[in-house]
Structure formats: structure tokens, C-alpha cells
N, C-alpha and C positions, 0 to 999 in steps of 0.2 A: 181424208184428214180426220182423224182419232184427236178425243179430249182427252189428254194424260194429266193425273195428280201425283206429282212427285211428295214423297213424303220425308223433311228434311232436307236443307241446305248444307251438305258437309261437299267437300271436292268430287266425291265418287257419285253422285245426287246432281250436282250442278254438271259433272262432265256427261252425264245422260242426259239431261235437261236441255241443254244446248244442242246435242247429236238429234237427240230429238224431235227441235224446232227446226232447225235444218233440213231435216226430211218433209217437213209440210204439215206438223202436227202444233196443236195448240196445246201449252202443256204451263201447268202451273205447279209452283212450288209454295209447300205452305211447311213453315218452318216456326216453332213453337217460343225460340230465344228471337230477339229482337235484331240479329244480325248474321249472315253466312259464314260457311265454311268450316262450320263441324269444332273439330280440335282445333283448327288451325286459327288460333284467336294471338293478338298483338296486344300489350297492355302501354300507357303511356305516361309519365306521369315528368315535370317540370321538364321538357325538354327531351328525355329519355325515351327509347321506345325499344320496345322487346318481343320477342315472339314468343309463343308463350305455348305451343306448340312442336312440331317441326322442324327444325333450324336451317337443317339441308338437303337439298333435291337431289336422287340417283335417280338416273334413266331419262334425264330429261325428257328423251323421244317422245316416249309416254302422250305429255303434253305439250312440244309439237306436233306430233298428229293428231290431237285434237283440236289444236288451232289451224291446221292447214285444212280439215276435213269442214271448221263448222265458219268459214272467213276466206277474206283474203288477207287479213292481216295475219301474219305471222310470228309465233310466239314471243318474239327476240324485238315484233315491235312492240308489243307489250309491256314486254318487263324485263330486265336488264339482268342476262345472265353471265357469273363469273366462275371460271372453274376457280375452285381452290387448290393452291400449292404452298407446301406440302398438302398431300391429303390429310394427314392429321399428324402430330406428334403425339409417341406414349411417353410412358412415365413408367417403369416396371417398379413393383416392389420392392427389388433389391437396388433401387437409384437407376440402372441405365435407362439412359434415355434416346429416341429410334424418329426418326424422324421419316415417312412415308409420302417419297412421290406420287404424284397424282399420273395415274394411269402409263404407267410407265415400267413394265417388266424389268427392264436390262436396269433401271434404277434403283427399284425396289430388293433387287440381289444385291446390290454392291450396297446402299441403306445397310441392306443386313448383316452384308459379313463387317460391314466396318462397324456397327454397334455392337452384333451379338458376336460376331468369331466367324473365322472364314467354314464355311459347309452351310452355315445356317442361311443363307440366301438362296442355295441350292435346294433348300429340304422345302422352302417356302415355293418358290418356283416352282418344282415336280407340282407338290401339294393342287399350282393354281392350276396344272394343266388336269389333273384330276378334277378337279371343278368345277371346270370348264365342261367336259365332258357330262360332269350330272349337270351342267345348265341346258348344252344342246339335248340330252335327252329329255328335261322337264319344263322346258322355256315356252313350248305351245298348250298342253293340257294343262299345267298350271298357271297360266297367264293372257293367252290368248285365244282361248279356246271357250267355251259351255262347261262345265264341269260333264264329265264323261257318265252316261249311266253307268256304266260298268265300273265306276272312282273303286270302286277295291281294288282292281291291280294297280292304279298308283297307291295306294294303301300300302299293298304288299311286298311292289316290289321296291328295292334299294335301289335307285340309279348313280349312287355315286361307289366309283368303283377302285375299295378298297385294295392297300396292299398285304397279301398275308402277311402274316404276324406269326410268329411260332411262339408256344407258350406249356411248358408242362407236355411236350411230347402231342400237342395238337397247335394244330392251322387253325386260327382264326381269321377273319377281317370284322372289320370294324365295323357297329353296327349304329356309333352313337357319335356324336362331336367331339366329345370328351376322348373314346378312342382314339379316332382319329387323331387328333392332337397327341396321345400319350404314344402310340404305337408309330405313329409317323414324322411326327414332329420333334420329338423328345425334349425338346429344351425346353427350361416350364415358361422362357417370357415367347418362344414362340406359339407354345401352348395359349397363354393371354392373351395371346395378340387374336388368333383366330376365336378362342371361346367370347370374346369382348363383342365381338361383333352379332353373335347371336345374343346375347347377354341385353345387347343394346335394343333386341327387339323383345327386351322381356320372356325369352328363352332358356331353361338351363340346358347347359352343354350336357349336362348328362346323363339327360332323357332325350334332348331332340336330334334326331334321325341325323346320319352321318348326312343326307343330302343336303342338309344346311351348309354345308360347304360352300354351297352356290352364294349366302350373303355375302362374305369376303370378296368371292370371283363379283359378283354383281358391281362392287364399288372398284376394283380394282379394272375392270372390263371398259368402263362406261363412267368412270370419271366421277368424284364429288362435287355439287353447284350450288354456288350459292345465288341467292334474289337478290339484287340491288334493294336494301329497304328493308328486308329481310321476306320469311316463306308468307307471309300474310298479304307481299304484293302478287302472289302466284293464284291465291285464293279470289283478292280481287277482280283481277284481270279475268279468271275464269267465270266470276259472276258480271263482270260488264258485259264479255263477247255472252252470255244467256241472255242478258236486259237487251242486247242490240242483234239478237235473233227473236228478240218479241215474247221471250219467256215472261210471263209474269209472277211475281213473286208475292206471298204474303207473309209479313213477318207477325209476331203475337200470334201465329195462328197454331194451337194446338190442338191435332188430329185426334181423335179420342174413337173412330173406329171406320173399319175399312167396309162397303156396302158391298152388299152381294146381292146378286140377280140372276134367277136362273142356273145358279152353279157357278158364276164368275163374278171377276170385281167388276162394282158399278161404281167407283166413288167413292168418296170421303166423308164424314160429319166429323163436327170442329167443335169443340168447346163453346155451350153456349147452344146448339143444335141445328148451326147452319150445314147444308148441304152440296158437296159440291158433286153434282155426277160426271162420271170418266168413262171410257171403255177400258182403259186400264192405269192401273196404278203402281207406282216404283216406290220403295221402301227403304230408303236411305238411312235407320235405324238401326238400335242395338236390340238382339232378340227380345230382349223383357218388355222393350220397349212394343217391338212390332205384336208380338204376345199379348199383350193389354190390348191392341186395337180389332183384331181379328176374333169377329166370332166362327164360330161354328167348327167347320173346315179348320185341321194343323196349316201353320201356313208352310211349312219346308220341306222344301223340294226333293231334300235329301236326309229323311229321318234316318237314314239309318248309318248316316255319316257319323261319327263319332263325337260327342261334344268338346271345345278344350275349356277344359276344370282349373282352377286356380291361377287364373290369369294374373298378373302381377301390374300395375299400373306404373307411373312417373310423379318425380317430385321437380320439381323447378326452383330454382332462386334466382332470382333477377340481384342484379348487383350493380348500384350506379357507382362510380370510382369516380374521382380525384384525380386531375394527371391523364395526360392525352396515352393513346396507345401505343410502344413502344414500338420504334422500327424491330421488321423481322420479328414482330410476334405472331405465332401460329393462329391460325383461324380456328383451329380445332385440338385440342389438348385433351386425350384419352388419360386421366391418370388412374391405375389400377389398383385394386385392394389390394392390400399388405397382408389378405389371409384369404384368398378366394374362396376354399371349403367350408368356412365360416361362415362367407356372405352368400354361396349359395345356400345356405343352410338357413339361415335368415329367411331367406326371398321364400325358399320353394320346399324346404323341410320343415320339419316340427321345434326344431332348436329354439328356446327359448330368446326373445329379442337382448340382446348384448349393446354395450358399445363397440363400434368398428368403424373400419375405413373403407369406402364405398368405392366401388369403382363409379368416378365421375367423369361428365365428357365436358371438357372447359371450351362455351365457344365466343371468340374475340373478333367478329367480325369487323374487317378495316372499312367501315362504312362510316361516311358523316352524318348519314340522315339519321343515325339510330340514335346523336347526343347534339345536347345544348353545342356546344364549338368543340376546336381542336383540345381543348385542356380538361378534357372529359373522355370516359370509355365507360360502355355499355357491355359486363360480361353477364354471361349466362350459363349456369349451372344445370345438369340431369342428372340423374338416377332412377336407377328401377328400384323402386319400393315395391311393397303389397298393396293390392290392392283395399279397399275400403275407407272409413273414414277414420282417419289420426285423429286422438288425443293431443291435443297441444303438445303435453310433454315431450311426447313422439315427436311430433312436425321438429319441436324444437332441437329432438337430439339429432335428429337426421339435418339438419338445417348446423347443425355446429359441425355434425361430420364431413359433410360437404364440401364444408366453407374451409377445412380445416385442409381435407385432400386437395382444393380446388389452389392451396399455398403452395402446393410443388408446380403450377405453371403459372402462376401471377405472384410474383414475387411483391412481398410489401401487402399484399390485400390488403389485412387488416387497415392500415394506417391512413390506406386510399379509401376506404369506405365511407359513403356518405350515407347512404340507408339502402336497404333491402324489402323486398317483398318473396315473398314466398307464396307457389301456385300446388294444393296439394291434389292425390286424385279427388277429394269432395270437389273443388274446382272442377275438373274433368268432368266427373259425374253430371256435373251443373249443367257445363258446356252439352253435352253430348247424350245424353242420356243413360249411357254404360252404366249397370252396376260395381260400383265401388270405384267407379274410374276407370274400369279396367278395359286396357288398351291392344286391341288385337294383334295376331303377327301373321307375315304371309305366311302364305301356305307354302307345305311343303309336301313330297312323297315319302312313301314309309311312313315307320312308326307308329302301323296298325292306323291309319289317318287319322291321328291325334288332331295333326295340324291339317287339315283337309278344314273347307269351308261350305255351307249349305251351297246347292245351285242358285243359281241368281231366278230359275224359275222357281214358282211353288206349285207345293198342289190345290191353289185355288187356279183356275185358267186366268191370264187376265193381270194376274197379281206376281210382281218383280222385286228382288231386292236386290240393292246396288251400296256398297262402300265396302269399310272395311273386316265387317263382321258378315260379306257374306263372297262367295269366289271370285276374285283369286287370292281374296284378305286383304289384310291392315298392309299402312305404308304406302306416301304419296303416288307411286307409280301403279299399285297393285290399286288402288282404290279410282285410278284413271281408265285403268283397262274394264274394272269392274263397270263403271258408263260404259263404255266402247261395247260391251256384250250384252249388256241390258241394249241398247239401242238398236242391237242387231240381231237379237231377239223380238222384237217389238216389229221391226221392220222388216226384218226377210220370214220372222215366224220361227218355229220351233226347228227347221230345216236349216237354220245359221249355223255357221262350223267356225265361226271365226273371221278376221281377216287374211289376205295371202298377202 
């Protein structure tokens, strides 16, 4: 039995924590903010309750297997899981409007031809089966797996596998999202439909690796869920089954460096110059963060993975309305920009900040717990902004653009509004430690491993990181699996290949 110091309570932190104490290890978590689970925070205010994070779980599996592996309760007695149908509605630029079955092939074709035009369900459909394809080939090394020594051939190679293209007397295939959509998709709201989706991981489609294909496939494979309560009852549950496997937790405790002995981690010291010694240590942190705590020794595993540069964070507006929530309103309203090259140009070029119309994601979940009674609704607003700290003015104008897109799937907003708050990345930063807010995305293959993540080992022996800034990345299911491989690291030793 090993003393492990977990560093941070974020979901990817606590699902190690728990795999951990389950094995027979005594393992403590010291966490620097005064409450768990990372991003995944809920705010509350007369009645109202909002998540202020995360809004909806892909891949549940994720976490149930970590509730059947670390209990015997299971996840479903925990927390009350609801697929969502429709998986979302969009909103295209030019008005139509599409409405997306939840996991549902032979639906989501006939959805298509009857919003966009008969073929266009056809061209989405090929599309998934291609996608499908770069999941089975990327679904174990990027997700289940150690990150590979040899991560440069996922670097280099493409798994998702393009259709040529003929252009100027040469064959191409697509090398990038944006591609793909332009060369195989052709219609510009199917083109939205798919770039949205990476968009939504703070992604532009036309840098990241055609293998992103697999986000679309990912949600469409395995279903959209929502938490009864909303994503901050998933967070809890995950820190009670740690408390009732005897994890202990300290909150106010800010880590301020990682001990070393011998060449390996020994331990913690905490603000103030308390000590806690370990034989190994988990890292549940954002680089800068983990960087301040580590002397000596780099601490990553994989220096020579590639950094990702200009990360782009989120903006939120919580919205408490007036008037209950209308029958048949969607839980999830995609509504798109009215000039997308503009808004990526915003996010991830040099283009001067403008006014524009964001692509926002409106969510209306039909939950009672989230308002005062029936004559109230609780919506919530996202967008990917840049990352860093707004000028009010800014917060403001992005907070008008929002609010203004978010009027093509709530009709009336304005007049239902009773007050607003607004959570920007400095909030994030707060929560999580990230510079500028800035909010990770999974990983992916190709793209020179842009999107590649450090190993979850380092090159201190001893010394682990787990969530979403380290393999298999950001996103509640990736930062699940992230515990599940720290843990089996830990326990089977540097000979873990994963699970079968």
C-alpha cells in the first residue's frame, strides 16, 4: 500500500483518486480552491441553478466503468442519466433550421434531406462511415492506451481516410476539417454542421487534422446525456464514491512544490511549509501550473510532443427568464454565425476584434431542479472566445452578441429576462488554474501532433499527470480515461498497455 498525493480535484484527479483507493492505496487530494471538480462548477443564485461548465456528457461509458470498477453501486444509481432528443437543433445563417436525432443514422439522413435537399443526408451518412473508420483506427492509442513512445507516427499519420478530390489536374485528399467539409460535403450549412462541432472544442476547422472527424462520429455513435440536475451532479457523485473509498481530501490546500528524493517524487509541500510525503504523486493541473511546483527535473514525459499555442477559452451567460419552458423546446440549440471566416478570424487569426454574430450553443434543459417553479426557465449560453482576461467592454460586447444570436432559439428573450450573469475565461482561470482560461481539447492524430498531449508519465519517476491538459486531453470522457491510465500506471507500473 503506496501514499499517493493527488494534486487538484478536477474529474480527471478525482477518477484516479478513487481507482486508486480501490486498489489498496491511501491517497489524498489537496485542492487549492475550496471545492471539487475543476471546470465543472454550478452557480446558484434566488432559486436558479446553472452549470457553469460542461452542460452535456458524450460517452457516458467512460463513467460507468469507473463506477462499476471503483463500487458496487452503479453509475445510474448515482445520478440520473437522460439522453437528449433531438441531439440538438441548428440554426444556419441563411434561417434553415435542422433538427438532429439522437443517435440515430436512418434518422439523421431523412433530418437532412428534408431540411437541406434530398443527397444531403447521403453526403452526411458516407461522411459518418468515414469517421467511423478514423475512430476504430484511433479509439485505443488515443484514449485507452499510455501515450505510445513512438507518438510520432500518430503525429504523422492521417487516419481518417479521405476521398480524392480532383483539383487543377491533381488528386488531392483532404488534409484538414475545413477540407473535408469543402471537398466532401459541399453544402456550406453541412460544412457548419460538421466544423461546429470542432469549433465547440475551441478548434479551427482549418488547421485541425481531418481526424477530427471522429468529434461528430463520437456524438453521433454514443448518444448526447444529460445529468439530472445538471454536469455538476456527475462531478459530485464522483467525489462522494472517492470520500466512501476513504480518499481524503484537503481543500484551501495550495501545493506550492513537488519533493523529490533520490531522483523520484517524494511528496508534497503546501503553502505555509507543511509536508506531506508520498511515494508518488498525480498532477491533476494546467502546465504553468505544474511548472511552478517542480523543481529541478522538466517534468514531461513527452518533451518533444509538440505544444498547442493559442488556445482559445469560453464565455457563458447564465440567463434566468420569466415564463416556464415551452413544450417541445430543444435542450440544445447550435445557432451559427452569420459569417464564420470572420469569426474564425476573430478567435484564431490576427483580424482586428469587430462586431459579429458568434456561433452560440443555447442549452434549455427540461429540468425542474435548475428554477424556483414551473413559471421560470433557466437558459445557458457558450461561445468560444480567446482566451485571456476581457476588458469589460469586450465581456460586454460578446455578452450583447450572444444574447442577441441566442434570440433565434428563444423567442421573446429579451422581455422574459429577469437578470443575467456572465462567467468569463478570468472565471475559468480562477476555477482551474489554466492560463487565460484557456480550455484544452482532445487529442487527436496528425497534424504534425499539434493536438497530441504530454504522457501522463514524466521524467521525474514517481511523478503522474491526469486530466485534461495531459493524454488523452480535455473533455469529460477523455479526462475519465486520463484516471483510468494514471491508475494503471501506478498499479501494474510502466508495463500497463491499457485496458482489454
Amino acid at each position: 500500500m503506496a501514499r499517493i498525493a493527488v494534486i487538484g480535484a478536477g474529474t480527471g484527479a478525482m477518477a484516479a483518486a478513487a481507482r486508486l483507493a480501490v486498489a489498496g492505496h491511501r491517497v489524498a487530494v489537496y485542492e487549492r480552491t475550496e471545492t471539487y471538480g475543476g471546470a465543472v462548477r454550478r452557480f446558484e443564485r434566488e432559486g436558479f441553478s446553472f452549470d457553469t461548465g460542461p452542460g452535456l456528457l458524450p460517452l457516458p461509458a467512460v463513467y460507468r466503468d469507473l463506477f462499476v470498477k471503483t463500487g458496487k453501486e452503479p453509475l445510474e444509481a448515482c445520478v440520473e442519466l437522460v439522453q437528449v432528443d433531438p441531439s440538438a437543433r441548428h440554426v444556419f445563417a441563411d434561417g434553415t433550421r435542422l433538427s438532429v436525432p439522437n443517435a440515430s443514422r436512418a434518422g439523421v439522413v431523412t433530418a437532412l434531406d428534408e431540411a437541406l435537399g434530398s443527397g444531403a443526408g447521403q453526403r452526411w451518412g458516407d461522411f459518418l462511415v468515414r469517421a467511423r473508420e478514423a475512430w476504430d483506427r484511433t479509439r485505443r492509442p488515443l484514449l485507452e492506451e499510455p501515450l505510445w513512445p513512438n507518438w510520432s507516427v500518430l503525429a504523422d499519420r492521417e487516419p481518417y481516410p479521405a476521398v480524392p478530390h480532383k483539383r487543377l489536374l491533381r488528386t488531392r485528399r483532404a488534409t484538414t476539417l475545413a477540407e473535408v467539409g469543402a471537398w466532401e460535403l459541399r453544402d456550406p450549412r453541412l460544412i457548419a454542421l460538421l466544423e461546429s462541432h470542432a469549433l465547440a472544442y475551441g478548434l479551427d476547422p482549418r488547421a485541425a487534422p481531418a481526424s477530427a472527424a471522429v468529434l461528430p462520429y463520437l456524438e453521433h455513435a454514443f448518444g448526447t446525456w444529460y445529468v439530472r440536475g445538471g454536469i455538476r451532479e456527475l462531478a459530485r457523485a464522483v467525489y462522494e464514491r472517492c470520500v466512501a473509498r476513504k480518499v481524503e481530501f484537503v481543500f484551501g490546500a495550495e501545493v506550492t512544490g513537488v519533493l523529490e528524493k533520490d531522483g523520484r517524487a517524494a511528496g508534497v509541500e503546501l503553502a505555509g511549509g507543511a509536508v506531506a510525503e508520498a511515494e508518488f504523486v498525480v498532477a491533476g493541473v494546467a502546465p504553468q501550473v505544474l511548472s511552478g511546483v517542480v523543481r529541478g527535473t522538466a517534468a514531461r514525459g513527452a518533451e518533444e510532443v509538440p505544444p498547442q499555442r493559442g488556445l482559445p477559452s469560453r464565455m457563458t451567460v447564465l440567463l434566468a427568464l420569466r415564463g416556464g419552458r415551452p413544450e417541445g423546446a430543444a435542450h440544445r440549440t447550435v445557432v451559427h454565425a452569420e459569417d464564420r471566416e470572420s469569426e474564425l478570424e476573430e478567435l484564431f487569426g490576427t483580424a482586428p476584434a469587430t462586431p459579429w454574430r458568434p456561433t452560440v450553443t443555447v442549452l434549455r434543459p427540461d429540468d425542474p431542479g435548475l428554477v424556483p417553479d414551473t413559471e421560470h426557465e433557466a437558459v445557458t449560453l457558450t461561445s468560444v472566445v480567446p482566451a485571456g482576461r476581457p476588458e469589460p467592454e469586450v465581456v460586454d460586447r460578446y455578452t450583447e452578441a450572444m444574447t442577441r444570436a441566442a434570440e433565434h432559439a428563444v423567442p421573446e428573450l429579451r422581455e422574459r429576462l429577469l437578470w443575467h450573469e456572465v462567467r468569463t475565461p478570468a472565471d475559468i482561470a480562477e476555477a482551474t488554474g489554466a492560463e487565460g482560461g484557456a480550455v484544452p481539447a482532445p487529442a487527436l492524430a496528425a497534424g504534425a501532433g499539434r493536438l497530441l498531449h504530454p504522457s501522463n508519465s514524466t521524467a521525474i519517476p514517481g511523478l503522474f499527470t491526469v486530466g485534461g491538459w495531459s493524454h488523452p486531453g480535455g473533455g469529460l470522457p477523455h479526462a475519465g480515461m486520463s484516471g483510468a491510465l494514471v491508475a494503471g500506471l501506478i498499479v501494474e507500473g510502466p508495463e500497463f498497455r491499457g485496458s482489454r
